[in-house]
C-alpha positions in Angstrom: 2.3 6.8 -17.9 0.1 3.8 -17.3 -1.6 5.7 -14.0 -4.7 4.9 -12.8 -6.3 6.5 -9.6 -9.4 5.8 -8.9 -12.3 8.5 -8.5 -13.3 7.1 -5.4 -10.2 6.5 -3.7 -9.7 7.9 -0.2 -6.6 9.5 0.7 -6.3 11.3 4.4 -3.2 13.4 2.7 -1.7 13.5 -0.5 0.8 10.7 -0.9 4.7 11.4 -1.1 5.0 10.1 -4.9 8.6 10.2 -5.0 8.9 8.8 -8.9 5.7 10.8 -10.2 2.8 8.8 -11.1 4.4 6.1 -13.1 2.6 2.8 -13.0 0.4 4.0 -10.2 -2.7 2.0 -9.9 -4.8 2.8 -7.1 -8.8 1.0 -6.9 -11.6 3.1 -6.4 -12.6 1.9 -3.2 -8.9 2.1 -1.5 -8.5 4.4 1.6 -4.9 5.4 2.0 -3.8 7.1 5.9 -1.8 10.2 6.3 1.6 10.2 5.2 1.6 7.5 2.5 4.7 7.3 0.8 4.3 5.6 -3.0 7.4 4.6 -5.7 6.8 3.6 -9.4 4.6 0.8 -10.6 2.8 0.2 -7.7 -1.1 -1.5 -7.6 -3.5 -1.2 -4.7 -5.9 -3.4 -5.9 -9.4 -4.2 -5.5 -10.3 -8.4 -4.8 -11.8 -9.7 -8.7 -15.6 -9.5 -8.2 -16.2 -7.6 -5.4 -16.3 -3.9 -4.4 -13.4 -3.6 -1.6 -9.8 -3.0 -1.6 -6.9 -2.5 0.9 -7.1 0.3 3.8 -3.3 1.4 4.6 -2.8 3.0 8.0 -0.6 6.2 8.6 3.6 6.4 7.5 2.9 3.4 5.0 5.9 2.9 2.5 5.3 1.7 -0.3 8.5 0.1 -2.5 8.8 -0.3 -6.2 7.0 -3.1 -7.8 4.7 -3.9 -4.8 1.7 -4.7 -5.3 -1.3 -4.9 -2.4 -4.3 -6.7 -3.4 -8.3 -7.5 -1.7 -9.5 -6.8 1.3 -6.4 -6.5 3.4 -5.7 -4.0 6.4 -2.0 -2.5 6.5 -0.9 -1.5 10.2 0.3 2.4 11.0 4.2 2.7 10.4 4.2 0.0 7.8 7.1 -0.5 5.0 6.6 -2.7 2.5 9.1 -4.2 0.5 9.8 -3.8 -3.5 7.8 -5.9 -5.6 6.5 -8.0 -2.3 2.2 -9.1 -3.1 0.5 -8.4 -0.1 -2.5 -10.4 0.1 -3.0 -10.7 4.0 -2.9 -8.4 6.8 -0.2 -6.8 8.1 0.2 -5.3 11.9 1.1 -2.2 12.8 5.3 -1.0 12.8 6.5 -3.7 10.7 8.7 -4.6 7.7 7.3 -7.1 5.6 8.1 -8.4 2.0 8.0 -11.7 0.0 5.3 -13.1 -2.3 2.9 -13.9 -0.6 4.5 -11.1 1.4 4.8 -11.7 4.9 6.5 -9.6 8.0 10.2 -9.8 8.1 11.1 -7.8 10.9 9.2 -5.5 14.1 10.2 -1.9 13.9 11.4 -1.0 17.2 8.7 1.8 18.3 9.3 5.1 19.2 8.3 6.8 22.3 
């Protein structure tokens, strides 16, 4: 299946894994919020050469292909874009995509 999890990764819930595991490759040291929802071939990668990885808030989506990478923050209510590379920060309630990815659009919020 090509999976890798890490033993030390953090997940607040279990993700929503709506392809199975296939291609799923999560560091060790990545925390993942409540809610996460994770397609096929996926990586949430750790920087090369040091011990830290990305911390995704709450409702992140995750698209096919997409890969997030280093030390980045992802805002609550994030969705990120099929096979975008996230390699910066992204705010909270946002759409974002590209490579490098960057945010596309502001979700409106809800009260």
């Amino acid at each position: 299946m090509g999976t890798d999890i890490g033993f030390g990764a953090h997940f607040e819930t279990p993700p929503h894994l709506q392809h199975g595991l296939n291609g799923i490759i999560v560091s060790h040291y990545a925390h993942i919020g409540k809610d996460a929802w994770i397609a096929q071939q996926v990586t949430i990668g750790q920087a090369i050469d040091e011990n830290v990885a990305p911390t995704l808030g709450d409702n992140v989506v995750i698209g096919a292909g997409a890969k997030i990478i280093g030390n980045v923050r992802i805002g609550n209510n994030v969705t990120i874009g099929a096979n975008a590379v996230v390699v910066n920060d992204m705010p909270d309630n946002c759409i974002c995509g590209g490579i490098p990815a960057r945010v596309i659009k502001m979700k409106e919020k809800l009260d």
